[in-house]
KEMARPA-495051 format. One line per 8 residues: number of its first residue (from 1); for each residue x, y, z of C-alpha. Coordinates in nm, 4 decimals. Example, Ala and Ser with C-alpha at 12.3 -4.5 7.8 and 13.67 -1.06 7.14 Angstrom:
BEGIN
1 = 1.2300:-0.4500:0.7800 | 1.3670:-0.1060:0.7140 $
//
This chain:
BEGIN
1 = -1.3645:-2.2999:-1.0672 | -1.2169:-2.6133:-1.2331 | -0.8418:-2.7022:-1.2532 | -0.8893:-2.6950:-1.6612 | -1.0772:-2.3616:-1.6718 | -0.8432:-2.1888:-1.3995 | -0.5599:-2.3681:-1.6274 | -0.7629:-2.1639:-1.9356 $
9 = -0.7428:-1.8648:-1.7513 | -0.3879:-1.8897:-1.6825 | -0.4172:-1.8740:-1.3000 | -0.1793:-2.0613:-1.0965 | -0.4258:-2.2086:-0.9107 | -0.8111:-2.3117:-0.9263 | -0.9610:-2.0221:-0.6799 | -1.1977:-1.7403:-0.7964 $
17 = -1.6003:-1.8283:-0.9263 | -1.7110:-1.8723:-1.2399 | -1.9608:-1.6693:-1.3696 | -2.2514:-1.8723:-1.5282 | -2.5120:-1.5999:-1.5252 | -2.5502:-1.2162:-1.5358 | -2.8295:-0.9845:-1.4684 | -2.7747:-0.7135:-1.7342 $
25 = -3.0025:-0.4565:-1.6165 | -2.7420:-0.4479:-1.2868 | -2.4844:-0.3844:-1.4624 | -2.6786:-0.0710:-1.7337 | -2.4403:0.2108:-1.6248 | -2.1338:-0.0338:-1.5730 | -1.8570:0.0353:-1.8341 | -1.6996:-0.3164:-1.7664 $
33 = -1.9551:-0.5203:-1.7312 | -1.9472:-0.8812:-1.6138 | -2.0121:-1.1349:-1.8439 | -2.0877:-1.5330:-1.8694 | -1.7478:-1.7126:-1.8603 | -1.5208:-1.4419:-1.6591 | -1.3732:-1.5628:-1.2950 | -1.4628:-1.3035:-1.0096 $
41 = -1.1039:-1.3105:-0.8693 | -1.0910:-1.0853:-0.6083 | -1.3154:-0.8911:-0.3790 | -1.0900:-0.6156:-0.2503 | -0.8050:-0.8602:-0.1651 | -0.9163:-1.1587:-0.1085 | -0.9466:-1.4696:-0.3594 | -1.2805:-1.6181:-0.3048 $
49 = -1.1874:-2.0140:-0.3125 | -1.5676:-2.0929:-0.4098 | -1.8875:-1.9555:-0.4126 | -1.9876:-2.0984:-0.0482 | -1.6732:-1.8520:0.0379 | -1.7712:-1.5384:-0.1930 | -2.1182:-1.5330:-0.0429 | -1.9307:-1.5288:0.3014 $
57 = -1.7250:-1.2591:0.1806 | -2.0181:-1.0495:0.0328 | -2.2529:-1.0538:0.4059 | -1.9639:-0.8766:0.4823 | -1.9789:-0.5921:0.2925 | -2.1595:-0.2593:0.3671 | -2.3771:-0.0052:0.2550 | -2.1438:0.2905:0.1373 $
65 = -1.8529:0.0613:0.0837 | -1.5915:0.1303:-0.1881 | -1.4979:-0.2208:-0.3133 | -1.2518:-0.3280:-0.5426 | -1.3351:-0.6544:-0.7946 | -1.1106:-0.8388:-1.0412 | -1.2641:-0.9722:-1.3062 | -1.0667:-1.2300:-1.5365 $
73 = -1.1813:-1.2319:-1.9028 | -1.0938:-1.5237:-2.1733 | -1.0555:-1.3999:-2.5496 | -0.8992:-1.5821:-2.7789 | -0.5350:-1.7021:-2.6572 | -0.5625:-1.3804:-2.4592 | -0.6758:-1.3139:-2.0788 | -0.7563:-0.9714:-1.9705 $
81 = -0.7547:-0.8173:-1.6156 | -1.0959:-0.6126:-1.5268 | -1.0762:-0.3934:-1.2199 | -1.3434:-0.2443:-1.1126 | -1.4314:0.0080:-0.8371 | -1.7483:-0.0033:-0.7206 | -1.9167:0.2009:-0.4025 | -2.2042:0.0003:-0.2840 $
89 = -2.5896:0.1293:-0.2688 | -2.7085:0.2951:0.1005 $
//
């Protein structure tokens, strides 16, 4: 994540990932989905500070896991806050 995009975003600071690609059939029954341009934020409550430090972050996780994801959304002048709840496949 860039200083100018995080700057876009209105974060204080340049940590999260930028999404640059999305499988969509993942996300079929997904009411928010993820989408090309959002910042993955947070995994539960920790602020990934790249993606070298996300995937670190995601060998962590386990099957059966409830895990909580903030997604940050551009749109317009206007940035939403997506949190999502997800309990990971067995």
């Amino acid at each position: 994540l860039s200083d100018e995009t995080a700057k876009q975003m209105l974060l204080k600071s340049a940590r999260g990932v930028l999404i640059t690609k999305v499988d969509a059939q993942r996300y079929e029954n997904v009411e928010h989905r993820p989408a090309v341009g959002d910042v993955l934020a947070q995994i539960d409550k920790i602020r990934p500070r790249d993606s070298r430090h996300l995937g670190l972050l995601l060998e962590d996780l386990k099957p059966k896991q409830k895990v909580s994801i903030v997604l940050l959304r551009r749109q317009g002048e206007d940035a939403t806050r997506i949190d999502i709840s997800v309990t990971l496949p067995p």
